[in-house]
C-alpha positions in Angstrom: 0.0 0.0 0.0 2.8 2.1 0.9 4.5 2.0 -2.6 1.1 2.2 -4.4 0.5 5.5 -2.3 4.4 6.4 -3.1 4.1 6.0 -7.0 0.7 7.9 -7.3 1.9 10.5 -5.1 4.9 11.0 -8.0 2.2 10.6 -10.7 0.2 13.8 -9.5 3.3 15.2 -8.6 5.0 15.0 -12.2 1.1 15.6 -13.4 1.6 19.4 -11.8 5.0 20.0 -12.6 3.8 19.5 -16.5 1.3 22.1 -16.1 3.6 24.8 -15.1 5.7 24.4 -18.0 4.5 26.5 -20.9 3.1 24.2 -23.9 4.0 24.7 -27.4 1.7 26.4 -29.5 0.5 23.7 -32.4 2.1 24.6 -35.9 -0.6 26.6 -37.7 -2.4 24.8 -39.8 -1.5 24.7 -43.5 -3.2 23.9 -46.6 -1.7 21.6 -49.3 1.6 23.2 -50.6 0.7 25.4 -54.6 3.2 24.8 -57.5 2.2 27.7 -59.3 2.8 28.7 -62.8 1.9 32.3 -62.8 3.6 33.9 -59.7 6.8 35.9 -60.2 10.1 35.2 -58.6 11.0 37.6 -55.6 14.6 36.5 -55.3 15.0 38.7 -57.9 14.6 42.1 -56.2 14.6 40.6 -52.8 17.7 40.7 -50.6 18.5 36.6 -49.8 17.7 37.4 -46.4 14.5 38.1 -47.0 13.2 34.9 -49.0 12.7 33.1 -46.0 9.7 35.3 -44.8 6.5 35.5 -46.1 6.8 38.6 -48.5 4.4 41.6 -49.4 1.9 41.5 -52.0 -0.2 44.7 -51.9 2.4 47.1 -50.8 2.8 50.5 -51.5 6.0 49.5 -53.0 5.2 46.4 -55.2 5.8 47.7 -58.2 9.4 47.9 -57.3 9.4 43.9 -57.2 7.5 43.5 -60.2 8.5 42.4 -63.7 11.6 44.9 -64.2 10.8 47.1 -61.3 10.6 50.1 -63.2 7.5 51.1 -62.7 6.6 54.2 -60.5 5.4 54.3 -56.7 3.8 57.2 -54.6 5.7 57.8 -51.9 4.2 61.1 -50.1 5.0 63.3 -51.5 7.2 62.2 -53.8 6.8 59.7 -57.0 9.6 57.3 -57.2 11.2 55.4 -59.5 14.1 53.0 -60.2 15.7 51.7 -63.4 18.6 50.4 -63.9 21.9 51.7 -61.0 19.3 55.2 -60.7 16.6 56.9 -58.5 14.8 59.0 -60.2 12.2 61.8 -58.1 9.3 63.7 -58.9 7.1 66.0 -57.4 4.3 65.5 -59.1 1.3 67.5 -60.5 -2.4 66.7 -60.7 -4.6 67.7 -63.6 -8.9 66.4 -63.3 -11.9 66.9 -65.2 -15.6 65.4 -64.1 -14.8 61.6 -64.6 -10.7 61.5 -63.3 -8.4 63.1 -61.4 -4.5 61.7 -62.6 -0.9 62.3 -61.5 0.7 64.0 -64.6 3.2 61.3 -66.4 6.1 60.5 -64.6 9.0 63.3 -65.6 11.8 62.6 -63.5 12.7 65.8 -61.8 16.0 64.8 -60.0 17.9 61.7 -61.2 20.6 60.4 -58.7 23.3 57.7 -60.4 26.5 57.0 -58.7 29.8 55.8 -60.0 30.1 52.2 -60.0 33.0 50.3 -58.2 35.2 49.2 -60.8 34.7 44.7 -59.8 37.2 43.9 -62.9 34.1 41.5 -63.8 32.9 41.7 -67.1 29.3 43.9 -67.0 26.2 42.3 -66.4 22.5 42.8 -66.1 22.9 42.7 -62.1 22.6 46.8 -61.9 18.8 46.8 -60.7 17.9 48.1 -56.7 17.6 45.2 -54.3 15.1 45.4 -51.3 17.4 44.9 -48.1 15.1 46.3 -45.8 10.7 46.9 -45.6 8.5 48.0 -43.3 5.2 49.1 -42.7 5.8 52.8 -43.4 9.4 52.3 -45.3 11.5 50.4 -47.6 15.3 50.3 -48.0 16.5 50.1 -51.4 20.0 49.0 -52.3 22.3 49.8 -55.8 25.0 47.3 -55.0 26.9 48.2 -57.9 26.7 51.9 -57.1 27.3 52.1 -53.5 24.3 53.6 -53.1 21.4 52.9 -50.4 18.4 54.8 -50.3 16.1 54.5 -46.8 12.1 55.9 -48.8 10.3 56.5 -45.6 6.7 57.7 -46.3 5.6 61.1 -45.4 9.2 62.2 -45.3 9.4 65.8 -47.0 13.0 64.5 -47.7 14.5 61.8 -50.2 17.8 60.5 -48.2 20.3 58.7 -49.8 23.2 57.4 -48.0 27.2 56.5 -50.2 28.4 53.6 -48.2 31.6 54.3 -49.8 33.1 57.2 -51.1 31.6 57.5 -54.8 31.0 60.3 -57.0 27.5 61.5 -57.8 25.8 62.2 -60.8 22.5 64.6 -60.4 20.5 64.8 -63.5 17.0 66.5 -64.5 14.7 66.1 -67.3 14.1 69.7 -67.5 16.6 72.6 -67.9 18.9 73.6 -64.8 18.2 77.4 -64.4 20.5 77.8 -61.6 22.4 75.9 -59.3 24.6 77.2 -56.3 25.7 76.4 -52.8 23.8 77.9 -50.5 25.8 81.4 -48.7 29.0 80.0 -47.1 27.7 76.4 -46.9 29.6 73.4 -48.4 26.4 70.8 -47.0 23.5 72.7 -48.4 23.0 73.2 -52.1 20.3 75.2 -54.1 19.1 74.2 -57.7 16.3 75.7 -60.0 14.7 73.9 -62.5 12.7 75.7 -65.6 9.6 74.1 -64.3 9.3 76.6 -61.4 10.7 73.9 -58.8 13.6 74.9 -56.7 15.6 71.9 -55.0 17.7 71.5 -51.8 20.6 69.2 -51.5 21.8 69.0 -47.8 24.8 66.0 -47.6 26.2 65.1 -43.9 29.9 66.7 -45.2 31.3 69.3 -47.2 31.6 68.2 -50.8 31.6 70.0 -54.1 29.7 70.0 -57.2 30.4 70.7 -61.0 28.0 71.4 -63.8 28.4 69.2 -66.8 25.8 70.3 -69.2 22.5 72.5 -68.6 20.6 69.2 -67.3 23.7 67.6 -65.1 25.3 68.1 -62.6 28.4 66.2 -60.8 29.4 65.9 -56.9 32.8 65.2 -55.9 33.5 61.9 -54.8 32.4 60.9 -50.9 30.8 59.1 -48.3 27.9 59.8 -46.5 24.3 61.5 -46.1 22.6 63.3 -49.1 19.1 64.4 -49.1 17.1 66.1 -51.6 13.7 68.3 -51.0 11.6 70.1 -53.3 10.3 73.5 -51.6 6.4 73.5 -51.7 5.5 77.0 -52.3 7.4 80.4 -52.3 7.1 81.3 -49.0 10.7 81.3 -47.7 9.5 80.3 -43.9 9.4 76.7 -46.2 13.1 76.9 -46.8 14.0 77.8 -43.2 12.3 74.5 -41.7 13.5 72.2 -44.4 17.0 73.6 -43.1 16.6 73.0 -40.0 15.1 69.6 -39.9 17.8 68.5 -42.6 19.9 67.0 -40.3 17.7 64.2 -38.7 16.3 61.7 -41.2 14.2 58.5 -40.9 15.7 55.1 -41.7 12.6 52.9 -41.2 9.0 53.7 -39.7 7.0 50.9 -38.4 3.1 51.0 -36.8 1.9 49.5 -33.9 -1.9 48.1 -33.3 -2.4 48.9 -29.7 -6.2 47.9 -29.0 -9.5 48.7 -31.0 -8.8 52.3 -31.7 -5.4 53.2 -31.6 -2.1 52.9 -33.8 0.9 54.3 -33.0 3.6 55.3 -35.3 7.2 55.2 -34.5 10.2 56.3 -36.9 13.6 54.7 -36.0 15.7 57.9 -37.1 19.3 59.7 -36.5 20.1 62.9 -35.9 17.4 65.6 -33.5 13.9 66.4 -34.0 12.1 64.3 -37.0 9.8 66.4 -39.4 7.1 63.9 -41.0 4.0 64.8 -43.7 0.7 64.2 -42.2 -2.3 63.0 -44.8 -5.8 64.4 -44.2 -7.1 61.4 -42.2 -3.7 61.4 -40.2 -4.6 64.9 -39.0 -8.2 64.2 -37.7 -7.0 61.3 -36.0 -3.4 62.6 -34.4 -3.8 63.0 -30.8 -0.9 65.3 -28.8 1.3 66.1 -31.9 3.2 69.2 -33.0 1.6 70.6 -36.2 2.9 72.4 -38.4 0.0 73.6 -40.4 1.8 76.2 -43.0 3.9 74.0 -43.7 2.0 72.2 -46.5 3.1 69.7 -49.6 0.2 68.5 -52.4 -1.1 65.3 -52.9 -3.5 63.4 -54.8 -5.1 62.4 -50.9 -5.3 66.2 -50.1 -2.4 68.4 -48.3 0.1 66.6 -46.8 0.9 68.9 -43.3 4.4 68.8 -41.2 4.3 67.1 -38.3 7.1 67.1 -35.7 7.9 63.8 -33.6 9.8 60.4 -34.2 6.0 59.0 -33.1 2.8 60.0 -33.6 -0.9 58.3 -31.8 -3.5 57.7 -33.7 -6.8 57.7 -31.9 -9.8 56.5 -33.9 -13.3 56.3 -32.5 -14.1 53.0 -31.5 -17.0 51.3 -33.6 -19.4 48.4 -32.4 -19.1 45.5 -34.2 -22.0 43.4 -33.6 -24.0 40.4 -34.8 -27.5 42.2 -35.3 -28.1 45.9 -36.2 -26.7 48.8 -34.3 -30.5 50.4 -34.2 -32.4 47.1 -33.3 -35.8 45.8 -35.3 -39.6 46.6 -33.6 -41.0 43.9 -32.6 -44.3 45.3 -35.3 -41.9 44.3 -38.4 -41.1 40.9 -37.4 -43.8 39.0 -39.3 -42.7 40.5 -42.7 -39.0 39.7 -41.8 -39.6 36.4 -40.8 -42.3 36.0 -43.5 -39.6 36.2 -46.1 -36.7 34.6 -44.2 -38.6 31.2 -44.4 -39.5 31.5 -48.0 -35.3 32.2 -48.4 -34.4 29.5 -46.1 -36.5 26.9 -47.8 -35.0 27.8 -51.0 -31.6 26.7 -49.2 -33.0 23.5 -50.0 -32.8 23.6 -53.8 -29.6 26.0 -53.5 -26.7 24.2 -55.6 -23.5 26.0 -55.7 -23.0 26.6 -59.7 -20.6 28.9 -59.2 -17.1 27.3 -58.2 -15.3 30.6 -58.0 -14.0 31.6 -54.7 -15.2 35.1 -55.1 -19.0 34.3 -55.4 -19.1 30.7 -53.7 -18.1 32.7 -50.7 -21.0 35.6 -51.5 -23.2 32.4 -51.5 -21.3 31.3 -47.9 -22.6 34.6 -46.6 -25.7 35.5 -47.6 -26.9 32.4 -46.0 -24.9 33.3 -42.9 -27.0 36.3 -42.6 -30.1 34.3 -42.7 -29.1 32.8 -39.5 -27.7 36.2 -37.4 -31.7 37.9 -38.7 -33.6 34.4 -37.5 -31.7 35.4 -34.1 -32.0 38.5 -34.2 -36.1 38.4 -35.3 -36.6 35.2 -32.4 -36.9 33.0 -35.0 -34.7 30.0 -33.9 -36.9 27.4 -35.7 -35.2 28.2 -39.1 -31.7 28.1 -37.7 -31.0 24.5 -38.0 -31.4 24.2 -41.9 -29.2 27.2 -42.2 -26.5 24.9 -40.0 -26.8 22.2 -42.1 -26.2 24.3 -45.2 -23.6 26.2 -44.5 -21.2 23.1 -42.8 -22.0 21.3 -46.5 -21.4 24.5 -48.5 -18.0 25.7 -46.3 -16.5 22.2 -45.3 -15.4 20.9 -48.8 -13.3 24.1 -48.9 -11.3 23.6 -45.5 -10.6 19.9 -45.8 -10.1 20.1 -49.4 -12.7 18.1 -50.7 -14.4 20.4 -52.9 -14.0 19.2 -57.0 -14.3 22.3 -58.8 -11.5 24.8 -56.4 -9.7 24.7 -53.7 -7.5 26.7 -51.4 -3.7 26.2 -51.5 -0.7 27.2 -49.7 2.4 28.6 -51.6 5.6 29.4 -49.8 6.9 31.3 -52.3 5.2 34.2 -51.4 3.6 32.8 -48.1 0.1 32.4 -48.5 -3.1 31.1 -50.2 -3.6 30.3 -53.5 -6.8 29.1 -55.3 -6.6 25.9 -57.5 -7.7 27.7 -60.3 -5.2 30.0 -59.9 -2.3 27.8 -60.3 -2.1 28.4 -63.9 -4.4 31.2 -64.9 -4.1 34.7 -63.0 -6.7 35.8 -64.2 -8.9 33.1 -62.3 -10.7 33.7 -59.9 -10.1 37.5 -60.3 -6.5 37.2 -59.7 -6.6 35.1 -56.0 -3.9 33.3 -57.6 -1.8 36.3 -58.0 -2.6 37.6 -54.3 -5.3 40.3 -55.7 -8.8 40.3 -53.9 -7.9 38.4 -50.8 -9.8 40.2 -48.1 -12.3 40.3 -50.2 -12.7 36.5 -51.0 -12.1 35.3 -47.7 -14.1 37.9 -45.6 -17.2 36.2 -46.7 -15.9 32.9 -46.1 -14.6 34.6 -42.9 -18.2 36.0 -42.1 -19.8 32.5 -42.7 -17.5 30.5 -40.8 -17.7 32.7 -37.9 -21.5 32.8 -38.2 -21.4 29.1 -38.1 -19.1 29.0 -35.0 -21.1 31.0 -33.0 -24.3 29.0 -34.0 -22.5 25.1 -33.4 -19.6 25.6 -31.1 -18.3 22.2 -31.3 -18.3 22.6 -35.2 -16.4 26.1 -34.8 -13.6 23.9 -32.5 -13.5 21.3 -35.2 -12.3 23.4 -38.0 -10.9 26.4 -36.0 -7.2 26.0 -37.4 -8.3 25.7 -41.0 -10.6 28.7 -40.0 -7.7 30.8 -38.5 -5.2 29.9 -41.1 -7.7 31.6 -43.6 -8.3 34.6 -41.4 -4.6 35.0 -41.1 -3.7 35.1 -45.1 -4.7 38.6 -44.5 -4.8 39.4 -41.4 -1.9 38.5 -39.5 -0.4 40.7 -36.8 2.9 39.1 -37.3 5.1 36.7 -37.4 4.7 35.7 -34.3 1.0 34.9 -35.0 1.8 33.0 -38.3 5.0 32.7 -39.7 3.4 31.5 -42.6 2.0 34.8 -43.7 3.5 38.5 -44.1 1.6 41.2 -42.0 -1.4 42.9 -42.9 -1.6 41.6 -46.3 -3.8 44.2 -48.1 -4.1 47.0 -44.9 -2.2 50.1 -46.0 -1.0 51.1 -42.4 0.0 54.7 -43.8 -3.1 55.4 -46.2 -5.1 53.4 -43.6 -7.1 51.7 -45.9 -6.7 48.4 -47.7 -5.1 47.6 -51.4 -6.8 44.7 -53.4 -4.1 44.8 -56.8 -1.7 41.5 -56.3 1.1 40.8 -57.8 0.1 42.8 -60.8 2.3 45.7 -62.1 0.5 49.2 -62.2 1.7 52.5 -64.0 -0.8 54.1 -61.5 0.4 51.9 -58.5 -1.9 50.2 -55.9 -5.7 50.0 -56.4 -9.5 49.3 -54.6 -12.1 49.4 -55.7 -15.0 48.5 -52.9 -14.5 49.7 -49.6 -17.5 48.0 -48.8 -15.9 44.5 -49.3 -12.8 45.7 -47.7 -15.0 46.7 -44.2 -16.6 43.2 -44.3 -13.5 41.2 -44.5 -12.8 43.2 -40.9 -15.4 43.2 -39.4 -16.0 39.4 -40.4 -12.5 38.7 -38.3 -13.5 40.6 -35.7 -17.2 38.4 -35.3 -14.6 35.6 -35.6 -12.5 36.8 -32.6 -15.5 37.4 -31.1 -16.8 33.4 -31.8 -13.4 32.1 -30.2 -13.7 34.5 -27.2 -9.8 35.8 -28.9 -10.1 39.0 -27.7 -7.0 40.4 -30.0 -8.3 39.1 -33.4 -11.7 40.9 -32.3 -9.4 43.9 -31.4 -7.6 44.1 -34.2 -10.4 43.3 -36.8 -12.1 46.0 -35.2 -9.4 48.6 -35.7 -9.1 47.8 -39.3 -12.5 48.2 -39.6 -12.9 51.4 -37.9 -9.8 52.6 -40.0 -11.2 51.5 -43.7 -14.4 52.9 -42.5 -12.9 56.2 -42.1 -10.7 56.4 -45.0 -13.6 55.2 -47.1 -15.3 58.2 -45.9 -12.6 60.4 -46.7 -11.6 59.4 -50.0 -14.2 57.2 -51.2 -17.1 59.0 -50.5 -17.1 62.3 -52.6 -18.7 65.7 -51.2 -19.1 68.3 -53.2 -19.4 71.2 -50.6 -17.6 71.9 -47.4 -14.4 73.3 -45.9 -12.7 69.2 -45.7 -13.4 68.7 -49.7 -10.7 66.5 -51.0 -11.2 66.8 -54.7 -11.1 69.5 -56.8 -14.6 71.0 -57.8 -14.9 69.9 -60.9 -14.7 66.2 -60.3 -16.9 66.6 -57.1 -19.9 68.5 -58.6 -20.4 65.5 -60.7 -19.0 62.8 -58.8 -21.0 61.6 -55.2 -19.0 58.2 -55.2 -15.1 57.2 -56.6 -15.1 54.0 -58.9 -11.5 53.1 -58.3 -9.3 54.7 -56.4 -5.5 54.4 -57.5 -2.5 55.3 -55.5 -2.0 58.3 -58.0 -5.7 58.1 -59.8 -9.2 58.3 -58.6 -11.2 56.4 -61.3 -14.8 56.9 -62.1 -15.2 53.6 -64.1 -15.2 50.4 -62.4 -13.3 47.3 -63.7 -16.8 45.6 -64.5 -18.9 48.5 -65.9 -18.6 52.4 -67.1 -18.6 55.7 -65.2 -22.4 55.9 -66.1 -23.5 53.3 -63.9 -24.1 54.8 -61.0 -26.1 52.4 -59.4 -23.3 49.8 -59.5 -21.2 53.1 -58.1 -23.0 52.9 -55.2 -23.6 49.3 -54.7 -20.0 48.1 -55.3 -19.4 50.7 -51.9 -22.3 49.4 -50.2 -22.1 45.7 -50.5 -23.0 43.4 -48.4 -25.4 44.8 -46.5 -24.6 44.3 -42.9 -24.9 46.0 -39.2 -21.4 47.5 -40.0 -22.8 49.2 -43.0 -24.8 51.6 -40.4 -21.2 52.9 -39.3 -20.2 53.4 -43.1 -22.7 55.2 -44.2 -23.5 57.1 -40.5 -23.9 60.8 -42.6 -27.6 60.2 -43.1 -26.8 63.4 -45.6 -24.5 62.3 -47.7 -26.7 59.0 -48.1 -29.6 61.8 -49.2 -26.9 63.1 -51.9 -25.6 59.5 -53.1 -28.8 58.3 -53.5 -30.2 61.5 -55.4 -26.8 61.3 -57.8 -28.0 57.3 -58.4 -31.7 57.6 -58.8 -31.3 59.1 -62.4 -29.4 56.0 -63.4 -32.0 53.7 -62.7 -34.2 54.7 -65.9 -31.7 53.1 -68.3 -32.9 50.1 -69.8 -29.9 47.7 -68.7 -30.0 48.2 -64.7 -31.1 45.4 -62.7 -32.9 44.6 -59.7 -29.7 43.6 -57.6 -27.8 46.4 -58.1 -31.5 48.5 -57.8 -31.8 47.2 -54.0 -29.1 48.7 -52.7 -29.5 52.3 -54.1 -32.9 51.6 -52.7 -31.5 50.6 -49.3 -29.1 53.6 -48.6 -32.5 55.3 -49.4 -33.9 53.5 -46.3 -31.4 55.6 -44.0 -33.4 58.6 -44.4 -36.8 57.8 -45.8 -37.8 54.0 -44.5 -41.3 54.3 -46.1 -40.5 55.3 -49.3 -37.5 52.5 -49.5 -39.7 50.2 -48.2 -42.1 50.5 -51.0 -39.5 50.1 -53.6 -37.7 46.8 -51.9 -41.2 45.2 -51.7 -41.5 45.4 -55.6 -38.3 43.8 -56.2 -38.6 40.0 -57.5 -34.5 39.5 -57.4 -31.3 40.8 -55.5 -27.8 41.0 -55.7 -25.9 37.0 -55.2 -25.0 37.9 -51.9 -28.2 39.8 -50.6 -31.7 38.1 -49.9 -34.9 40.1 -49.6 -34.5 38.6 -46.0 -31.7 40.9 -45.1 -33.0 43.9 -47.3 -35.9 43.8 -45.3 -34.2 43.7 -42.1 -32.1 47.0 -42.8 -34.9 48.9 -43.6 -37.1 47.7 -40.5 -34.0 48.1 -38.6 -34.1 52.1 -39.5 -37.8 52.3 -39.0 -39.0 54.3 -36.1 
């Protein structure tokens, strides 16, 4: 007895002992590995370093890794470009009418070269930048051949270049030098004039001299260190005297920080005193305890660009709710006609075959009948909940164990990330998934379904909760640390605070998105997943990004023609109440599916789907009035349909329920991803 008392006393003992040592996390769960046809290879602007991390796919320096990375990126407030051992600069100009507004084409202002080290190796096709460095606000790009680094932090008034070896430096211009001088008894500071009205300062970290060689050239003495280059905004010399005296501190990398569910912090990692930083239009209503510098103003496509001073910067945005049922609530009085038509849509799930095996609309199909189950909550209708279970574990569960025929999702390690089936040879498929375009998109409404699901079968939501993460975390991974499988923040823009949806696609007009709408689902659909696992930092950081795309979507999205915080220029605004697509250095009023005319697709492509969240994004109840007013018009024309007619006609429900309510009724279809369940629940849900 004493042994058998002995032994189990060292069993519970050893039992205990386990329990206080901290368990490895499992591996994240990863979908069958992608041999893809159609991606590009990064190693070839990538420093080796680099290649073993998941890699950026919508950033706002892709083009730079794309094809022969020559092709142009906005980096406020400069455009940048690299070809061949060069970096060329621009500050650029805008020109608009009613249906665009376009950066002009790019003109190099300042070209820097440097002299090559002399290998003894015969020449080769080697001379390109290489990425040695990225971050969230910045990216280092290396000219091995040249000596040459250059740190392109964004928002930096200045372009700093850094000679890692003593070199001699070309500086070259497509337009005609007027002038060019050292500044009075300086050897560090140097002043040139273009015939395009732009005057330049050159500040480098020691004395140096320069020589013309020609009227558009002109040569620095060889040597090592800092140079930096600033165009002068406006004539105002008070411009000239804080360039100079923020010269000497520069940026080398800037980096954000997701603290809870409404604040990011910015932090620069610089040298040198006090950093000087641009500030875009939605950074200034945001900043909390900053210097501003307000006269102190560069253009931009996005609106002025103001100084700010600080190597960090707080970002407070007002918190949202992110909910499962509407922000308002539904009388009890409109129940029976909400319920009347949710049973008529869920017995239709019946018949409901999934034609469509692209991952774009199969996961529209996912949610729609997710929202049938969140309104039969919300409308105490729990009798038509279990048919909507059953349908949405057949319709979702062939896509995370890999069962399902017709697609699939992959994993490619490559890049690091998903990859559709379809998409392994064809990047075109399933509108470019393949190529990393539309992923928040795609997978928000698988997102939104799943988590639905979850919520409504727990022990199914435990089942397939790694396959379920791994999905939420192609685009929405913290970091590393969360996945090492995926880069960070795969579409989110952390300095434009709003999302990119281009891939691996080259752009003369850089990153693109076109529905915001789609964007704030894909957020909010991971946050209603944190909040179905109880993981309070996916539900804090989905809600964040959603509160952020909501506000950016309101700022440059949403077009106004009147008021003292107009972003566009009046001509494009008077006609304009909604962008199409909005390019890093264009604001489109096409779409890539239909023409500048259709207005009611205008609207619904920023409206869709129709959720709680919407509430939040369209909160002006005003600017709904003006939107819908611009749409109405556009529904006379012979070719509109009902789908896209139901959501001009629900906006219209924000401010006038009755008269919305009388157009929804006569509706016989709606958009693939609506119901005349959840139409009638919005507009109920704004009745009072």
């Amino acid at each position: 007895m004493a042994s058998m008392l002995c032994s189990l006393a060292l069993f519970v003992c050893i039992v205990c002992f386990s329990a206080l040592i901290p368990q490895a996390s499992p591996a994240p769960f990863l979908f069958p590995e992608a041999q893809s046809t159609v991606l590009p290879d990064p190693s070839t602007f990538f420093a080796p370093k680099l290649l073993s991390t998941p890699l950026p796919t919508n950033s706002f320096f892709q083009n730079f890794v794309l094809k022969n990375g020559d092709q142009p990126e906005y980096i406020h407030p400069y455009t940048i470009k690299s070809s061949n051992s060069s970096l060329s600069i621009a500050y650029p100009s805008f020109s608009y009418t009613s249906t665009i507004i376009s950066t002009a084409l790019f003109e190099p202002d300042l070209t820097i070269s440097a002299s090559k080290t002399n290998t003894g190796k015969a020449p080769n096709n080697n001379d390109h930048h290489v990425i040695s460095d990225f971050n969230d606000l910045s990216v280092t790009l290396d000219f091995p051949s040249s000596n040459l680094r250059f740190f392109l932090v964004r928002g930096s008034p200045f372009l700093t270049g850094f000679l890692y070896r003593p070199s001699a430096l070309t500086i070259s211009t497509a337009h005609t030098i007027v002038s060019s001088s050292p500044a009075s008894g300086s050897k560090t500071k140097f002043i040139i004039k273009l015939d395009n009205n732009q005057t330049w300062l050159i500040y480098t970290s020691i004395p140096t001299d320069f020589s013309d060689s020609g009227p558009s050239t002109l040569t620095f003495k060889a040597f090592s260190g800092i140079i930096r280059f600033a165009v002068i905004p406006d004539p105002d010399p008070k411009s000239e005297a804080i360039l100079d005296h923020f010269s000497s501190c520069y940026p080398v990398s800037g980096a954000a920080v997701l603290q809870n569910t409404n604040t990011l912090t910015y932090k620069w990692e610089k040298e040198g005193g006090d950093l000087l930083m641009l500030a875009h239009p939605l950074h200034i209503k945001l900043l909390s305890n900053a210097t501003v510098l307000q006269d102190f103003r560069y253009k931009s496509i996005d609106g002025d660009l103001v100084g700010v001073v600080g190597d960090s910067w707080m970002l407070a945005s007002k918190p949202i709710p992110v909910t499962w049922n509407s922000v308002r609530g539904v009388q009890k009085d409109s129940f029976p006609e909400i319920i009347s038509a949710l049973r008529r849509d869920v017995d239709a799930l019946s018949s409901t075959e999934a034609s469509t095996t692209s991952s774009y609309f199969y996961g529209k199909l996912v949610a729609r009948a997710a929202r049938l189950a969140v309104i039969a909550k919300e409308v105490a209708c729990p009798d038509a909940i279990p048919a909507i279970r059953t349908f949405l574990a057949e319709k979702i569960e062939p896509w995370l164990d890999g069962s399902f025929s017709g697609n699939g999702f992959l994993h490619d390690k490559k890049w690091g990330g998903l990859v559709t089936k379809q998409g392994l040879t064809d990047q075109g498929a399933d509108f470019g998934f393949g190529v990393y375009a539309d992923h928040h998109y795609h997978l928000g409404y698988f997102i939104y379904g799943i988590s639905v699901l979850a919520k409504i079968d727990p022990a199914w939501g435990q089942k397939y909760k790694s396959q379920a993460y791994s999905l939420v975390e192609d685009f929405l991974n913290k970091d590393e640390r969360s996945n090492p499988n995926y880069p960070r923040l795969r579409s989110f823009d952390l300095y434009k605070l709003h999302s990119w949806a281009g891939g691996l696609t080259e752009f003369a007009d850089g990153r693109n998105q076109e529905s915001t709408s789609e964007a704030v689902n894909a957020y909010y659909a991971a946050a209603l997943m944190g909040k179905a696992y109880k993981d309070a930092q996916l539900e804090a950081t989905g809600s964040l990004l959603t509160a952020l795309e909501i506000q950016a979507a309101q700022m440059w999205w949403h077009v106004r023609e009147g008021g003292e915080n107009r972003i566009y220029p009046e001509a494009f605004a008077k006609e304009n109440r909604v962008v199409g697509v909005l390019w890093a250095t264009k604001r489109d009023t096409g779409l890539w599916f239909a023409t500048a005319e259709a207005k009611e697709i205008r609207l619904g492509i920023q409206m869709l789907p129709v959720l709680p969240v919407t509430e939040v994004l369209f909160s002006d109840a005003g600017y709904a009035n003006e939107l819908v007013s611009w749409a109405l018009p556009a529904l006379n024309r012979t070719e509109v349909t009902e789908g896209w007619k139901g959501f001009v006609y629900a906006l219209q429900g924000i401010y006038d329920t009755q008269g919305a309510l009388k157009k929804i009724r006569s509706l016989n279809s709606f958009d693939d991803g609506n119901s005349r369940s959840n139409i009638l629940w919005w507009i109920h849900s704004h009745s009072r």
